[in-house]
PyMOL Python script that loads the backbone (N, CA, C, O; Angstrom):
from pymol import cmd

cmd.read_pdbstr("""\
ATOM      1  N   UNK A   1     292.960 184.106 -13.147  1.00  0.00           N
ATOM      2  CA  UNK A   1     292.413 182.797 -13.503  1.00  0.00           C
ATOM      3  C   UNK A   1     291.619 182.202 -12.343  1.00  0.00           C
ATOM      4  O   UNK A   1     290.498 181.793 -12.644  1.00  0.00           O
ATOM      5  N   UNK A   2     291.998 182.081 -11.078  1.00  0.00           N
ATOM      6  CA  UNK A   2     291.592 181.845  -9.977  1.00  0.00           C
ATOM      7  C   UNK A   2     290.751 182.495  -9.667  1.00  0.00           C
ATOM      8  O   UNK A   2     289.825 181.796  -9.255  1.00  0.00           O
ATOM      9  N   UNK A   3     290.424 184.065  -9.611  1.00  0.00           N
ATOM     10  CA  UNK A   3     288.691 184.706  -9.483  1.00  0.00           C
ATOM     11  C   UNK A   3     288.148 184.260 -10.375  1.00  0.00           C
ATOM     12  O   UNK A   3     286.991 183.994 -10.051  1.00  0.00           O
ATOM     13  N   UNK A   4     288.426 183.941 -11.695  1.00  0.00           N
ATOM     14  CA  UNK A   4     287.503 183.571 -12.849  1.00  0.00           C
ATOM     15  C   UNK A   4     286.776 182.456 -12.568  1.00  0.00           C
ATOM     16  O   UNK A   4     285.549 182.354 -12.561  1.00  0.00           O
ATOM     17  N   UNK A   5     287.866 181.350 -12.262  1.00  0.00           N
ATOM     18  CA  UNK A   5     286.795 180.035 -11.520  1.00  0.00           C
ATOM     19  C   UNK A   5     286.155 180.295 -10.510  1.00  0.00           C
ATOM     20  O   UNK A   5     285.056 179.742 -10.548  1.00  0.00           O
ATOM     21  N   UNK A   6     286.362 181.030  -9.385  1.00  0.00           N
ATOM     22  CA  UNK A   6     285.214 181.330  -8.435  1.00  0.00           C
ATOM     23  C   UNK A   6     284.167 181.664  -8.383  1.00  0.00           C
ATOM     24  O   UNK A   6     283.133 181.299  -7.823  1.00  0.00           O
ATOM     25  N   UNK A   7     284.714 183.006  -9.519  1.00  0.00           N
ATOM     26  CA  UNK A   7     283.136 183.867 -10.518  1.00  0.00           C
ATOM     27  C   UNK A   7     282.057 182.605 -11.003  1.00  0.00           C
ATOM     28  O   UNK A   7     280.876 182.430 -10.702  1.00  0.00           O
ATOM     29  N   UNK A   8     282.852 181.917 -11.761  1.00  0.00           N
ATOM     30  CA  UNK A   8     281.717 181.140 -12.418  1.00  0.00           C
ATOM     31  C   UNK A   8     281.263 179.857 -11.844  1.00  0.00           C
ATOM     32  O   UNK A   8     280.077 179.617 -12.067  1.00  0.00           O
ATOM     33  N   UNK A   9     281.905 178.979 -11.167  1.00  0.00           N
ATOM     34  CA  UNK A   9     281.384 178.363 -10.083  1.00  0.00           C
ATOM     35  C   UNK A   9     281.075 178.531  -8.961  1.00  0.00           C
ATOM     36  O   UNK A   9     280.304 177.672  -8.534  1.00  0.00           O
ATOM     37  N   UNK A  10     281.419 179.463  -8.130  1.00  0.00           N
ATOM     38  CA  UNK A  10     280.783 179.541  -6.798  1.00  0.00           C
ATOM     39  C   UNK A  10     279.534 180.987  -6.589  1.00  0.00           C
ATOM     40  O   UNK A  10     278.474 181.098  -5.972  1.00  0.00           O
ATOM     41  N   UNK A  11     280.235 181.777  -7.337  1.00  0.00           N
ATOM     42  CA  UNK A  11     279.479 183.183  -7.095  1.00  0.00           C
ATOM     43  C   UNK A  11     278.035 183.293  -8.005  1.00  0.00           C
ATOM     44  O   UNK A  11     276.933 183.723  -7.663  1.00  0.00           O
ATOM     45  N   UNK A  12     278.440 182.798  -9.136  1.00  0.00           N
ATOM     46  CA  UNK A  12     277.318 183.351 -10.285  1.00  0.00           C
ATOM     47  C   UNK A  12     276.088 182.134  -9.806  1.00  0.00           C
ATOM     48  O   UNK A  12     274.905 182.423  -9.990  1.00  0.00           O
ATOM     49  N   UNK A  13     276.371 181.102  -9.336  1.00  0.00           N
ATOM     50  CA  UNK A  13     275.400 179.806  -9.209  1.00  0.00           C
ATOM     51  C   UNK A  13     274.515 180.290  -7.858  1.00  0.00           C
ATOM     52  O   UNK A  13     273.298 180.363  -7.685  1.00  0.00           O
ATOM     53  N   UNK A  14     275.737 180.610  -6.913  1.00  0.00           N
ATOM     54  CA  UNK A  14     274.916 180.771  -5.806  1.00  0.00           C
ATOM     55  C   UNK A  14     273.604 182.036  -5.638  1.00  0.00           C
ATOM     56  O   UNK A  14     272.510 182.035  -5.075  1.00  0.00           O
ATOM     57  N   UNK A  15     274.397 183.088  -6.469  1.00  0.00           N
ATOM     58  CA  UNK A  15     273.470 184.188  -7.005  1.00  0.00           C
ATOM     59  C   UNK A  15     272.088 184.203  -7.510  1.00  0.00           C
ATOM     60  O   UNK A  15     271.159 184.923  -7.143  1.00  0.00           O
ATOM     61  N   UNK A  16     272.113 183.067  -8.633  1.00  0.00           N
ATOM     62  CA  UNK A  16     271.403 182.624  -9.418  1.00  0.00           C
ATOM     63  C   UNK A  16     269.932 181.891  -8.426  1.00  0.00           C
ATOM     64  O   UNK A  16     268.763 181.780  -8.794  1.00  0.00           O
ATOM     65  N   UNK A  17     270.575 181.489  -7.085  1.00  0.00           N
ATOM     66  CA  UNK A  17     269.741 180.660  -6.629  1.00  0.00           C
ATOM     67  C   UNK A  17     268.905 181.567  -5.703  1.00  0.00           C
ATOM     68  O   UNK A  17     267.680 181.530  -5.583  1.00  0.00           O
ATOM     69  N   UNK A  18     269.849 182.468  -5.005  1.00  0.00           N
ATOM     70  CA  UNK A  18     269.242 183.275  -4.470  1.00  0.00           C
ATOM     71  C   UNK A  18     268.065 184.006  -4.943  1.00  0.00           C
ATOM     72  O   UNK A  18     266.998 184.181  -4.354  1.00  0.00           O
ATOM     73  N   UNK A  19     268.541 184.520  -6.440  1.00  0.00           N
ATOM     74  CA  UNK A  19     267.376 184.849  -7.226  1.00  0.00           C
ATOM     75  C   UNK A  19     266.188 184.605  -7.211  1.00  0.00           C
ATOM     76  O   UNK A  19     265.121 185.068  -6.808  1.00  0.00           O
ATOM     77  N   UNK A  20     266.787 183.398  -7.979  1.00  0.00           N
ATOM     78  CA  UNK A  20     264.993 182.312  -8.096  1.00  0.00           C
ATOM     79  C   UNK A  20     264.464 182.562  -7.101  1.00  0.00           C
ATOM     80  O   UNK A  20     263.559 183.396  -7.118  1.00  0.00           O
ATOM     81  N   UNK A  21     264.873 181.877  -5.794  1.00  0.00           N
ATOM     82  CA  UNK A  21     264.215 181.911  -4.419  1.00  0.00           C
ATOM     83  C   UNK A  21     263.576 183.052  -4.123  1.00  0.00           C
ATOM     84  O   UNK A  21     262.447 182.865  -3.670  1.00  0.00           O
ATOM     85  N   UNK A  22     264.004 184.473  -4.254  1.00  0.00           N
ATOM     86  CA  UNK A  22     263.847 185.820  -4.076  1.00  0.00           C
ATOM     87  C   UNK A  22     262.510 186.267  -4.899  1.00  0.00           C
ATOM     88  O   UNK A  22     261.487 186.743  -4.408  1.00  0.00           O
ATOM     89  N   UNK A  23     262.799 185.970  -6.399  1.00  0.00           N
ATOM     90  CA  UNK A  23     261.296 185.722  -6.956  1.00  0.00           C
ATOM     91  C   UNK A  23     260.442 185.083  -6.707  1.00  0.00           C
ATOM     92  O   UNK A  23     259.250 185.383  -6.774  1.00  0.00           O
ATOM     93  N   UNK A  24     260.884 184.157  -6.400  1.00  0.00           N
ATOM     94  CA  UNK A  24     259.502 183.006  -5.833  1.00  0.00           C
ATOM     95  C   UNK A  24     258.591 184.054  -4.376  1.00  0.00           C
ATOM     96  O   UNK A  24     257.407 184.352  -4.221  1.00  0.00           O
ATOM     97  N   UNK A  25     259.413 184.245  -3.834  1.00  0.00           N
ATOM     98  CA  UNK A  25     259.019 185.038  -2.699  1.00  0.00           C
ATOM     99  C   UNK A  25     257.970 185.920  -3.391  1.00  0.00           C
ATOM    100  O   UNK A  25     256.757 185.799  -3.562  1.00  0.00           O
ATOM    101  N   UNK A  26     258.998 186.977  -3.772  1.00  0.00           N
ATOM    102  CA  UNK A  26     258.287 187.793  -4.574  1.00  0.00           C
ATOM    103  C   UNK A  26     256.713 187.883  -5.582  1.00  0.00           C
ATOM    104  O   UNK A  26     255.782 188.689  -5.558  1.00  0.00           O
ATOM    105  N   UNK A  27     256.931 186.881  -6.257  1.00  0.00           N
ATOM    106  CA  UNK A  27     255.474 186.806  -7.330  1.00  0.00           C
ATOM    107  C   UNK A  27     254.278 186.135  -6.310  1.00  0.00           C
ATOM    108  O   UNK A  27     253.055 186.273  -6.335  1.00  0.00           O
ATOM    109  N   UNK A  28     255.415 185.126  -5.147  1.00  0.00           N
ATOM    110  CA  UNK A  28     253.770 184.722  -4.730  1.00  0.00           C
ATOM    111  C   UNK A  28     253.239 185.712  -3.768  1.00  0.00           C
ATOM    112  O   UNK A  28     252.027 185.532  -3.647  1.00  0.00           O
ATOM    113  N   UNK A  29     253.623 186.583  -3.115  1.00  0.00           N
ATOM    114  CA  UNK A  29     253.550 187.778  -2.590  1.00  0.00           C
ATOM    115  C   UNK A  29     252.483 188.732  -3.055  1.00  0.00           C
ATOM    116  O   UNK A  29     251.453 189.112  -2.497  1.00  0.00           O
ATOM    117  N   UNK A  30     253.252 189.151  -4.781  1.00  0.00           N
ATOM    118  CA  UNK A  30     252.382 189.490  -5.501  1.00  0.00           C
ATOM    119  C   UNK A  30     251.195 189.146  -6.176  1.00  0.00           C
ATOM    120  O   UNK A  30     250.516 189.907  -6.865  1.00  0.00           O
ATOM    121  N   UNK A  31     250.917 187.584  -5.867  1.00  0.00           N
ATOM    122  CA  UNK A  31     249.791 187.228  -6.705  1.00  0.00           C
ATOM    123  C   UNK A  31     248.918 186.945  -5.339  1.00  0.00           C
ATOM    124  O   UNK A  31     247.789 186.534  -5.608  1.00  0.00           O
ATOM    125  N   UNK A  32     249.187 187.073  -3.948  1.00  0.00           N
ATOM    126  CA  UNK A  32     248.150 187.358  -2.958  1.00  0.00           C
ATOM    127  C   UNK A  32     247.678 188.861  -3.143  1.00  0.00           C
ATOM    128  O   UNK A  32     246.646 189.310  -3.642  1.00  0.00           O
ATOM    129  N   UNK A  33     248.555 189.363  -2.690  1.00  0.00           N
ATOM    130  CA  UNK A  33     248.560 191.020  -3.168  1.00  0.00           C
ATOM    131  C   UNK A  33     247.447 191.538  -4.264  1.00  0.00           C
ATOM    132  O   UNK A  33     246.707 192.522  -4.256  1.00  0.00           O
ATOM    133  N   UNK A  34     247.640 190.435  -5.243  1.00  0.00           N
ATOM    134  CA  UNK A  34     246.697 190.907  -6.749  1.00  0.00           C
ATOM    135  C   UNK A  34     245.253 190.326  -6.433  1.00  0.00           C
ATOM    136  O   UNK A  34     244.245 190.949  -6.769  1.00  0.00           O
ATOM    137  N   UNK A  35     245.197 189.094  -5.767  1.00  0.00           N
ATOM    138  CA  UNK A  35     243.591 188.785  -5.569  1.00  0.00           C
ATOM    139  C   UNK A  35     243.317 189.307  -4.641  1.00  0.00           C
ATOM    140  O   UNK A  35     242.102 189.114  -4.584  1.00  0.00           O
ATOM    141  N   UNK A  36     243.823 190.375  -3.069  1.00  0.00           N
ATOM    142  CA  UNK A  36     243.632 191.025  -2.646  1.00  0.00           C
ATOM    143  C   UNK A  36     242.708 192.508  -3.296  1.00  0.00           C
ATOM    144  O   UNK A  36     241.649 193.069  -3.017  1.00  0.00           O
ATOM    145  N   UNK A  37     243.828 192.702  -4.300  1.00  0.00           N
ATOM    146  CA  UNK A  37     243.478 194.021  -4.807  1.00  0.00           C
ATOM    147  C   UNK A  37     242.182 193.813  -5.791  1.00  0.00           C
ATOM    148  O   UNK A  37     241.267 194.635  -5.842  1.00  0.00           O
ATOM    149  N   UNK A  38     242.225 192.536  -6.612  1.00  0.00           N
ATOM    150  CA  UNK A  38     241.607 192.269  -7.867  1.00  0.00           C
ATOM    151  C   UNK A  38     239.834 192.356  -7.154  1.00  0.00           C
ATOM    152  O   UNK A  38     238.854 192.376  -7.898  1.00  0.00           O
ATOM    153  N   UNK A  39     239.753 192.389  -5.992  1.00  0.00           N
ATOM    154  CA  UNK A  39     238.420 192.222  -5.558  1.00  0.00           C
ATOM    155  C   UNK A  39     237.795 193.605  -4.477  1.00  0.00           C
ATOM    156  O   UNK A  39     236.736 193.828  -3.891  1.00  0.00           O
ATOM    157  N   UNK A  40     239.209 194.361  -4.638  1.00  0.00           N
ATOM    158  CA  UNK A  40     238.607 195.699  -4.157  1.00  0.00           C
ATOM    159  C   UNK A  40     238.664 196.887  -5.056  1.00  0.00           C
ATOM    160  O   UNK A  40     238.058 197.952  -4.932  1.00  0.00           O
ATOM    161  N   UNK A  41     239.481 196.523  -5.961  1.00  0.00           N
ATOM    162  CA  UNK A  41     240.191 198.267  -6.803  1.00  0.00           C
ATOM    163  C   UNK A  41     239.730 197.707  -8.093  1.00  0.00           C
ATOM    164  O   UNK A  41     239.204 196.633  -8.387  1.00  0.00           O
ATOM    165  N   UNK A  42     240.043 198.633  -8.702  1.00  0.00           N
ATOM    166  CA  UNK A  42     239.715 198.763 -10.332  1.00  0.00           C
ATOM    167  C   UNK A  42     240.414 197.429 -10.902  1.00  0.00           C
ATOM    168  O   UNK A  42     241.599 197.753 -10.981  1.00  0.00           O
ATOM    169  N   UNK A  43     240.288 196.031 -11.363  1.00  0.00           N
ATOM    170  CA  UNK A  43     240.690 195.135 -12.095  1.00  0.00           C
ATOM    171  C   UNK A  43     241.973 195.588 -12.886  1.00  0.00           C
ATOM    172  O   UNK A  43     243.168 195.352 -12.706  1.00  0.00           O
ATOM    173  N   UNK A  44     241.013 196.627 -14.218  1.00  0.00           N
ATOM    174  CA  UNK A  44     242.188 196.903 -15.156  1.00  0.00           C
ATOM    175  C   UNK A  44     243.610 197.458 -14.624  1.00  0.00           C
ATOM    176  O   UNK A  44     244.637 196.831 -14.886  1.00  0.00           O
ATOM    177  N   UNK A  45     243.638 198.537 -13.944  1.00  0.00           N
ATOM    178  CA  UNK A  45     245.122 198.797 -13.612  1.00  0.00           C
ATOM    179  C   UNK A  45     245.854 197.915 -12.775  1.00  0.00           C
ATOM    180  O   UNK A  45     247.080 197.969 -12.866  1.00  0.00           O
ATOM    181  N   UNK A  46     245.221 196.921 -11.785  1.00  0.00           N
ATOM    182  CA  UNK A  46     246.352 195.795 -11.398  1.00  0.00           C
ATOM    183  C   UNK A  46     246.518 194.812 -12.417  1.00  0.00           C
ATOM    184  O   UNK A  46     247.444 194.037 -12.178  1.00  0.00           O
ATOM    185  N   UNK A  47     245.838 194.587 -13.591  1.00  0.00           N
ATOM    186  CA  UNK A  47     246.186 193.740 -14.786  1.00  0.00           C
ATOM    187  C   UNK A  47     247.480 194.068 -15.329  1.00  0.00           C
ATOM    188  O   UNK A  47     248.495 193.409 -15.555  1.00  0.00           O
ATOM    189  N   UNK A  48     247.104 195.455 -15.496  1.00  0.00           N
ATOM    190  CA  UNK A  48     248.438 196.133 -16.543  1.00  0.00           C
ATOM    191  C   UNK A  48     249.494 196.108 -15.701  1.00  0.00           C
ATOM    192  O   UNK A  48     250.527 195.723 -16.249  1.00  0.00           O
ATOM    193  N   UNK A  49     249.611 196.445 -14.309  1.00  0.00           N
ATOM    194  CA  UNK A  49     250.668 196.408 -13.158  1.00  0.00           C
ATOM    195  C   UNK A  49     251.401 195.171 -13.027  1.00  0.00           C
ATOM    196  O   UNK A  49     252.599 194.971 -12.831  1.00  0.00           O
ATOM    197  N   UNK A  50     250.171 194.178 -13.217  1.00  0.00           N
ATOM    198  CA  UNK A  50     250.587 193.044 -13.383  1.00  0.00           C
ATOM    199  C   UNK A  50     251.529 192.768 -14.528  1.00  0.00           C
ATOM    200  O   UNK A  50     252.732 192.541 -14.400  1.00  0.00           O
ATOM    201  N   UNK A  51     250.845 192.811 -15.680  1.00  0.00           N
ATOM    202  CA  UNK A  51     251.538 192.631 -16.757  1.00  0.00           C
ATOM    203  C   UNK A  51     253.160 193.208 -17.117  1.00  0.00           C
ATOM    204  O   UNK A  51     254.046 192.592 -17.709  1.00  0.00           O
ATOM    205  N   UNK A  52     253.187 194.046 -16.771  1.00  0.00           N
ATOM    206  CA  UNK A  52     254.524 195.257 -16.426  1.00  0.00           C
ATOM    207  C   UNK A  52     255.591 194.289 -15.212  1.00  0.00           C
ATOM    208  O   UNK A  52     256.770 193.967 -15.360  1.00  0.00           O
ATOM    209  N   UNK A  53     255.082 194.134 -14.563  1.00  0.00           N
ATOM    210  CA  UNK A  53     256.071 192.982 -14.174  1.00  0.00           C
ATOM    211  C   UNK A  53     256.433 192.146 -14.130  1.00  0.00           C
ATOM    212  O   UNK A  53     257.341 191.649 -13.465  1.00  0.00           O
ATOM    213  N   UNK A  54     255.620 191.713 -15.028  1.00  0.00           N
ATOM    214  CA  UNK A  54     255.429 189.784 -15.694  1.00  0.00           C
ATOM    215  C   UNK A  54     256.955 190.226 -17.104  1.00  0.00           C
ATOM    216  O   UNK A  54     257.846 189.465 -17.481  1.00  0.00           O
ATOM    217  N   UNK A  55     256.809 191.040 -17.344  1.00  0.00           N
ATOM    218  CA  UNK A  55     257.767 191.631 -18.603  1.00  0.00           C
ATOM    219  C   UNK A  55     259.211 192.222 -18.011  1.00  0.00           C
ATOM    220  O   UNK A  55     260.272 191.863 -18.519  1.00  0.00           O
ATOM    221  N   UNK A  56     259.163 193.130 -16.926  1.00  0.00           N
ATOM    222  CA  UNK A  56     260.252 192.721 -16.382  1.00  0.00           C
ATOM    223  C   UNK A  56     261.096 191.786 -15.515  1.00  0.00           C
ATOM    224  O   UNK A  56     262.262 191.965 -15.162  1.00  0.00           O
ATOM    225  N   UNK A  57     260.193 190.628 -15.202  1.00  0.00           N
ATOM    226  CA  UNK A  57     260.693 189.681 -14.463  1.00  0.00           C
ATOM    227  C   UNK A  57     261.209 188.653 -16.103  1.00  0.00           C
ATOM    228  O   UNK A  57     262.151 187.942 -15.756  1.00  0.00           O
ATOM    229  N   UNK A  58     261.023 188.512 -16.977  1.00  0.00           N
ATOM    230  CA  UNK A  58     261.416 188.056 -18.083  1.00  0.00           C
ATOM    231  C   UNK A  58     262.375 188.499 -18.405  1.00  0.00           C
ATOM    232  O   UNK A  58     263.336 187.850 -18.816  1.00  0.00           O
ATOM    233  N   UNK A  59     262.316 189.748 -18.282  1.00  0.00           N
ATOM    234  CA  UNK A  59     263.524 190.333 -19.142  1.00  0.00           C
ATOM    235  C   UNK A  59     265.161 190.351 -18.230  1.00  0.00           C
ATOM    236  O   UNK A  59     266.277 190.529 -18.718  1.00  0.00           O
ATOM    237  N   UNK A  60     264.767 190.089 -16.716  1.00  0.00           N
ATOM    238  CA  UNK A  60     265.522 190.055 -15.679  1.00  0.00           C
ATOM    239  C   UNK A  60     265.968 188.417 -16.036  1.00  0.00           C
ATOM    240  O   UNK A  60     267.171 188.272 -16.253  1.00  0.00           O
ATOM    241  N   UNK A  61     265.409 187.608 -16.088  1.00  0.00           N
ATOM    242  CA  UNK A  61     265.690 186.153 -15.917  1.00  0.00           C
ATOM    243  C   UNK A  61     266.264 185.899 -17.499  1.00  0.00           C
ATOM    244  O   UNK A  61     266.569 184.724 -17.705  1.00  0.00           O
ATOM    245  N   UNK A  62     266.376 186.441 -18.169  1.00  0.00           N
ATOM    246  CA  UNK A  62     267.036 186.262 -19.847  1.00  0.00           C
ATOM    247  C   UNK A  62     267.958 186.417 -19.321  1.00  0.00           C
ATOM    248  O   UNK A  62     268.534 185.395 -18.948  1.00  0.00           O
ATOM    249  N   UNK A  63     268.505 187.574 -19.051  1.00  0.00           N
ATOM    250  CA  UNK A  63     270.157 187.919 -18.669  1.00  0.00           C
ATOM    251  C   UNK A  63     270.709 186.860 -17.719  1.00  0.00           C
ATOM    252  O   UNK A  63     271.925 186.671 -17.703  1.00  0.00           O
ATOM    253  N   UNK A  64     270.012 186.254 -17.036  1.00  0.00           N
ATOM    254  CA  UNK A  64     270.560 185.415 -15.833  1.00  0.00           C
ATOM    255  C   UNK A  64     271.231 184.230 -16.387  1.00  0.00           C
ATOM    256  O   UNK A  64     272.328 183.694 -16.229  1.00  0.00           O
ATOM    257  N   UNK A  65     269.932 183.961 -17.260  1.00  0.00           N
ATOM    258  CA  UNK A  65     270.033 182.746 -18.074  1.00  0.00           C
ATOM    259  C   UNK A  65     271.514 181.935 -19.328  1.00  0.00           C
ATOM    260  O   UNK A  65     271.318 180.864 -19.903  1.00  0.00           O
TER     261      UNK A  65
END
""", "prot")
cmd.dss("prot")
cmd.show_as("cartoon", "prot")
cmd.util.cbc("prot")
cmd.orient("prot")
């Protein structure tokens, strides 16, 4: 009973935040990264690269949710 409340108030929240934060890092990273690339390499395949992780960062943040 006592890990259970920890689980869900202390562990899963703090996790959660880390997350976000971790993505935030992450996408804005990637969206320098992409106007980097978007103006030297082929457009279409960092679109789709893009897109591919726009779909798993969704599908990551459902479960969180």
């Amino acid at each position: 009973m006592i890990v259970h409340i920890l689980l869900n108030n202390i562990c899963l929240p703090a996790f959660k935040t880390v997350y976000k934060k971790l993505m935030n890092q992450i996408s804005d990273f990637i969206i320098l990264n992409w106007i980097q690339v978007a103006f030297s390499t082929d457009v279409t395949t960092t679109l789709s690269w893009r897109l591919a992780h726009y779909s798993s960062v969704l599908c990551v943040q459902e479960i969180f949710e």
